[in-house]
N, C-alpha and C positions, 0 to 999 in steps of 0.2 A: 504493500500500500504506500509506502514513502516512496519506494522508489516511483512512483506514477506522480504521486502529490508533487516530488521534485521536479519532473518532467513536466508538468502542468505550469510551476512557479514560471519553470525557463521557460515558457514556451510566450507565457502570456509578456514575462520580462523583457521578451526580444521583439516581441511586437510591440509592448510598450514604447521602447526606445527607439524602436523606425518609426511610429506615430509622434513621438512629442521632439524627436529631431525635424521632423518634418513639421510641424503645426506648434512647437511649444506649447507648455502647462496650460495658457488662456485658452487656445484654439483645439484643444484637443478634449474629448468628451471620453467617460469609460465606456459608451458605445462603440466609438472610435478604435478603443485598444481590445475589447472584447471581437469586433468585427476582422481587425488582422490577426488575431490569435485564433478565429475560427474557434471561437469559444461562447456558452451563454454567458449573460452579463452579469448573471446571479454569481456564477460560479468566479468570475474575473474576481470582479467585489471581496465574493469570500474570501481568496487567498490574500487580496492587499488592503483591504477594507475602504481604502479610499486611497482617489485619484492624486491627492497630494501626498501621501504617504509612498504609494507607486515613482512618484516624479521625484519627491528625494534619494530615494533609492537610486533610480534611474541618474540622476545630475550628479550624484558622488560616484557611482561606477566613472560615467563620462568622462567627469572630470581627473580622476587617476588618471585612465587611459590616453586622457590629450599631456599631461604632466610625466606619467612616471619612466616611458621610454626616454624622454627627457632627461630626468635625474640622473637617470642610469648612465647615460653619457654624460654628462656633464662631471660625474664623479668618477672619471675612465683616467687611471696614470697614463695617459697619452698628451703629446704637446697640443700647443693652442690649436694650429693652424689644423691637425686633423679632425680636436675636436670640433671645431667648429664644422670644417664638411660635414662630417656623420651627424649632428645636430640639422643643418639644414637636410639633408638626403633622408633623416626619419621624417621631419614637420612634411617635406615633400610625399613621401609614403603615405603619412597618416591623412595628408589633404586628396592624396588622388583615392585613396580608399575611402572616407569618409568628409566629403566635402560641408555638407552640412553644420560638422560638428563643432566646429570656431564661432559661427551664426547664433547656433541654440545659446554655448554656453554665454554668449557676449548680450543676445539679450535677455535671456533670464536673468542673468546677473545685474542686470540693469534696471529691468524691473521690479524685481525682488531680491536687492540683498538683503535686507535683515533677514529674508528667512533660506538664503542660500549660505551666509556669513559664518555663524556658529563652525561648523567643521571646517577649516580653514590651513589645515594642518602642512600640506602640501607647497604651500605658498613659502611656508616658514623654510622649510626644505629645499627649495629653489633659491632660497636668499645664503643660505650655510652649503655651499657646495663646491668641491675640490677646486671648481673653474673661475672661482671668484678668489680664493687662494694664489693660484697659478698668475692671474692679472693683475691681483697686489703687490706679488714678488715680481712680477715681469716689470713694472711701472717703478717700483724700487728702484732695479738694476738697469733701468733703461732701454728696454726691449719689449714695451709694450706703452703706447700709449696710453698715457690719463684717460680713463674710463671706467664707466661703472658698471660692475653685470645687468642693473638696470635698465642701464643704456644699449648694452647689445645685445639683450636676446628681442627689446620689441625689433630693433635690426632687421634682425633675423625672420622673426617671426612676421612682420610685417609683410615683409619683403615676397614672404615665399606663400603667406595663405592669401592673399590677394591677387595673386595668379589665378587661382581656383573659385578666389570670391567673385573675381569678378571675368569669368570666363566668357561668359556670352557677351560681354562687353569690349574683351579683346577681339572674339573672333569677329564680333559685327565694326569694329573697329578697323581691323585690320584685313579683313575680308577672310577669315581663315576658315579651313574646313576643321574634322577632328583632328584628322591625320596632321597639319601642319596647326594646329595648338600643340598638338602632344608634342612636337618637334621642338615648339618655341618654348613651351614648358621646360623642358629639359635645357635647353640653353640657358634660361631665365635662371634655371636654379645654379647653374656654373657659376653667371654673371655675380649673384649675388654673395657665392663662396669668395671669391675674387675679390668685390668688392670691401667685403668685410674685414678680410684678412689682410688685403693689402692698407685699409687704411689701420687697424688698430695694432698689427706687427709691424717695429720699428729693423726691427734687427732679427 
């Protein structure tokens, strides 16, 4: 019997999270998440008892998942300039697999943080991280530019989810098909390793 119960939890779980990626907490109804789980709505209900208890569940998974490949690099004994590639080449990964997912968290968090706030834990852990170590000692010895990890990962991060934010925008912009976004994508992401590292490595 648990084993079905937990099949039932994931199943509704992962429709949940393609519904409120797509539609957010306001726009999305538990008919909504009951209807992609191919489940009655009685039964949805039962296991999470409500739609906003479903969404914090759902907004703290997400939110690891866009952070903790992240961390992981970021805390890698490897030098700047590679970390920084492998940093841009995951955010690149995780935007062409789930484009969505920058959108939801940026406005949820917008319109509700008092009640996204409380767990915050992650944030703290992005601030205390080997790579911010590595740029206070590079800036010491003079082989790293004055900067703050603050300052380079929106850089970064910038740089590389608004390729994907705004896709339809380049291609109707530049006349592109998929084939030649995907193309220009991939160069965009070089441009921006480049970019980065050539301005904040001195030496």
């Amino acid at each position: 019997m648990k084993c079905g119960t937990e099949k039932s939890e994931d199943r509704i779980r992962e429709a949940a999270k393609r519904v409120f990626l797509k539609k957010g907490f306001d726009g999305t109804t538990s008919r909504d998440i009951a209807k992609e789980a191919d489940m009655n709505i009685a039964l949805t209900n039962y296991y999470f008892r409500s739609k906003e208890k479903l969404f914090l569940e759902i907004f703290k998974d997400v939110l690891e998942e866009y952070f903790q490949s992240m961390l992981t690099i970021l805390n890698k004994d490897i030098d700047i300039k590679t970390k920084i590639s492998e940093i841009v080449d995951n955010d690149f990964e995780m935007m062409k697999r789930e484009p969505d997912l920058v959108i939801f968290i940026m406005n949820e968090m917008h319109k509700a943080p008092q009640r996204l706030f409380p767990d915050m834990s992650v944030f703290r852990q992005v601030r205390e991280t080997y790579l911010k170590k590595q740029i206070e000692e590079g800036v010491a010895n003079g082989t790293v530019r004055p900067m703050l990890l603050e300052n380079i990962l929106p850089l970064i991060k910038c740089g590389v989810e608004f390729i994907f934010m705004g896709k339809e925008i380049h291609k109707e912009l530049f006349m592109m098909n998929e084939e030649e976004f995907a193309k220009y994508a991939e160069e965009q992401k070089e441009h921006i390793k480049a970019m980065v590292c050539n301005y904040l490595i001195l030496a």
